[in-house]
N, C-alpha and C positions, 0 to 999 in steps of 0.2 A: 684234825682235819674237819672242814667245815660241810654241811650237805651241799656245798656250792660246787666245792671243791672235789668232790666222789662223784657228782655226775659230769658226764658228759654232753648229756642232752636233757634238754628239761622244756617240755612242750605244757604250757598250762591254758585253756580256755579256748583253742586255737580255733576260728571262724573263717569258713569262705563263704564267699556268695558267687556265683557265674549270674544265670538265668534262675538257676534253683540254690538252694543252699545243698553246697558240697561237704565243708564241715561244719560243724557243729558242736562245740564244745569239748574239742577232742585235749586230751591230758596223756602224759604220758612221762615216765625219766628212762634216760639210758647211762649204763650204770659204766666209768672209764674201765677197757680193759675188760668188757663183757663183748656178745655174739648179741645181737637183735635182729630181728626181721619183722616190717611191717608187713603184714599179710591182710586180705579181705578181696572181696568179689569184685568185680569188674564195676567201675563210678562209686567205686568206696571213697576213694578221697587219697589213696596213696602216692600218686602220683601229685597231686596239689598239695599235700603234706611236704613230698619229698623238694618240690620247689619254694617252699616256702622257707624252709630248714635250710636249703643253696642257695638263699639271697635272691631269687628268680622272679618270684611273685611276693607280692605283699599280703599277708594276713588283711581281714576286714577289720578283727579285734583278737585276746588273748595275747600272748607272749611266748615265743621258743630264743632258746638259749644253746648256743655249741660255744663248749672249754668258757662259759663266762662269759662271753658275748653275746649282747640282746641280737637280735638278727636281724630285726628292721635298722638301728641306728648304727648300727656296726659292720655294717656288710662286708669292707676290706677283711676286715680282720676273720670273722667266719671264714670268707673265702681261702685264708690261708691257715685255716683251721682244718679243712675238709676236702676228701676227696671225692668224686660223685663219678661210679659208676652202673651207667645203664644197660641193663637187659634187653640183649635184641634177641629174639624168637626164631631159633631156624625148625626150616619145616622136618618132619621127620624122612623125607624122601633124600634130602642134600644131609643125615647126622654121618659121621666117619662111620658107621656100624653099617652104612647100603655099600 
C-alpha cells in the first residue's frame, strides 16, 4: 500500500489570508480509519481549515487531499468523499439535564 493510499487526509503547506493571515503553513495527515479532532482557541484557523478540506473556500497556497483527491481541482469528487458535520452550541440553561 502506498502513503497515498493509508491516508485519508493529507494537508501540506495550507495558507489563508482574510484581512490578516489565518493560516499559515499549516501541515497535517489523517490516518484512514483513525479518530482526529482539530482542536485550538478561538481565530485559530479551524474553521477555514475545515472549509477548505469541504470544497467551500479556496486555499491562497499549499495543497489538502481527502481519499486522493486534490481539493481545489476536484471538488465533485471530495464532495462525495465526505461528510461535514457542524457543532452548534446549546446554552447550558436549554441541556436535557435542567
Amino acid at each position: 500500500m502506498t502513503q497515498q493510499q493509508v491516508q485519508a487526509i493529507r494537508v501540506r503547506g495550507l495558507e489563508k489570508s482574510y484581512e490578516l493571515h489565518v493560516l499559515r503553513g499549516v501541515d497535517f495527515e489523517v490516518a484512514r480509519d483513525s479518530i482526529f479532532a482539530l482542536l485550538g482557541s478561538n481565530g485559530a484557523g479551524k474553521t477555514t481549515a475545515e472549509k477548505i478540506l469541504s470544497t467551500r473556500l479556496r486555499a491562497d497556497d499549499g495543497a489538502a487531499s481527502i481519499d486522493g483527491f486534490d481539493v481545489a481541482p476536484q471538488p465533485p469528487n471530495v464532495r462525495e468523499a465526505i461528510s461535514t458535520v457542524l457543532l452548534s452550541t446549546i446554552p447550558i440553561s436549554s441541556s436535557p439535564a435542567s
